[in-house]
Steps between C-alpha positions, in 0.01 A plus 500: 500500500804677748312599838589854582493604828601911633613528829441889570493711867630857598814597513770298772192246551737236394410419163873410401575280817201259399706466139767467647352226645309354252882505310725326746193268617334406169501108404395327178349747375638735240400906580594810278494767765418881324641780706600855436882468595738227627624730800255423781514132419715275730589186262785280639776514282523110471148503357580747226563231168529809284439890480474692142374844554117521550515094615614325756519140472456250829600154536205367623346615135319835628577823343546888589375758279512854517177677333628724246292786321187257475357261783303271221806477241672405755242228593377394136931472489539277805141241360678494137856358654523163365567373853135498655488601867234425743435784674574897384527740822460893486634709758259814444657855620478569853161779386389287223156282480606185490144410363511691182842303419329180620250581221757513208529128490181535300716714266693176424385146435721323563445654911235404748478791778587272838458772752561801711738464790502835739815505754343772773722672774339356782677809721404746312225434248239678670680863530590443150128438371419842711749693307310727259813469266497117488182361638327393227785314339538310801156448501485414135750246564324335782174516308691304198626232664391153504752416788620724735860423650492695862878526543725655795247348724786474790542888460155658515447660846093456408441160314167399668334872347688448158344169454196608597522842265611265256218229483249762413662653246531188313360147469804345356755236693721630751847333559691640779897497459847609648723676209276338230557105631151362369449139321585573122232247411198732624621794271359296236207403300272716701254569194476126504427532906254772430641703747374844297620675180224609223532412176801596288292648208304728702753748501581453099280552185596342161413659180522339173544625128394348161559528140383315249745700229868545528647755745702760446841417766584890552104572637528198698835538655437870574168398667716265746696730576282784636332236691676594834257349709533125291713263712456189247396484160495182251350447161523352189515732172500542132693806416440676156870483425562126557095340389620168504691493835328388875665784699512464891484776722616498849493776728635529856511801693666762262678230287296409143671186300361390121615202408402279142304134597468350180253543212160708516207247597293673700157637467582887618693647684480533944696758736389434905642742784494451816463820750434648793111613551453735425550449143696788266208731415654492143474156510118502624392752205664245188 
């Protein structure tokens, strides 16, 4: 299994100067890097091997990807490359929880969630968690993480009270930094550490369908698609048109592929999705 690890924080907190780091300093070990768009990130031009539209290609064998319309096809994308990478990195939005896309590594298994990295504003973190606007997505953040990264530690004019508001708003590691200069190694394996993190599959609930006659594709297909609230689906079925077929389905996100896997052998037919709770109330009354 790929260890995924989100590295999350507020807005200017210096999320992209720690992957920019992690980029240029990175060494024998291969890292796809997720991020929303390729303009905030400083890559030297000599480490660039190759750049095709939503990937860029590194020397050192890391990659840049942008997240398109869907955060886990994008990640079930980068776990089915044939090239296996040893670490996957998510740069979550600047208001995002990073731990709810921590948690989608359940959604694939092929991905182990690593970790919650928060970069805090060390010079302005505390007016931000008193703004009534933003204050509880800072706080969210801080509450997520399983390692905090207190950067612009040479530019707060209070550092002594920010640590100290800090460590009792959360019981995670705190490493202090100047413009995101931390050892890469102890972004890492901090499920392992047990530095904090629940588990994944609290925040998900799988549901699971089964017929022991054939299955009409139409019903089943329309039913997958008015499942807005299904981020992963997978099953094997026996539809009524094609009896003597095994028929996978995969679903990520939005996207639903059928695809023929030899001859009928099984005993009925299984559908599981994958959700967050709380479940679709249509769902819940089948």
């Amino acid at each position: 299994m790929i260890p995924l690890t989100v590295i999350g924080g507020f807005l200017g907190a210096g999320k992209t100067t720690l992957l920019n780091r992690l980029l240029a300093g990175v060494a024998g070990r291969r890292f796809a890097v997720l991020v929303n768009d390729f303009g905030a990130l400083d890559i030297d031009g000599r480490l660039v091997a190759a750049h095709g539209g939503d990937t860029i290609a590194l020397a050192n064998g890391c990659i840049c990807c942008t997240i398109g319309d869907s955060l886990i096809e994008t990640l079930v994308k980068v776990a089915e490359m044939p090239d296996r990478f040893d670490h996957v990195v998510v740069e979550a939005s600047g208001v995002a929880d990073p731990a709810r896309i921590a948690d989608l590594a359940v959604l694939e298994p092929r991905l182990m969630r690593d970790g919650v990295v928060v970069v805090v504003d060390a010079g302005d973190v505390l007016a931000r968690a008193q703004d009534r606007r933003v204050g509880d997505t800072v706080m969210r953040q801080i509450k997520a993480a399983d390692l905090v990264v207190l950067n612009k530690v040479d530019i707060a004019e209070d550092l002594a009270s920010t640590r100290a508001w800090l460590a009792t708003h959360t019981a995670a590691p705190v490493l202090e930094a100047r413009r995101a200069d931390v050892p890469l190694d102890l972004l890492f394996g901090l499920e392992r550490r047990g530095a904090g993190g629940g588990a994944p599959d609290d925040a998900f609930r799988s549901w699971s369908y089964e017929w022991a006659e054939p299955v009409d594709r139409e019903m089943l297909l329309a039913m997958l698609h008015e499942a807005k609230d299904v981020l992963r689906a997978k099953g094997i079925v026996r539809f009524a048109d094609a009896p003597e077929t095994r028929s996978i389905v995969h679903m990520v996100g939005r996207r639903i592929d059928v695809c023929e896997d030899g001859p009928w052998t099984e005993t009925g037919s299984r559908l599981v999705l994958l959700a967050p709770k709380p479940m679709l109330r249509s769902l819940q009354r089948e």
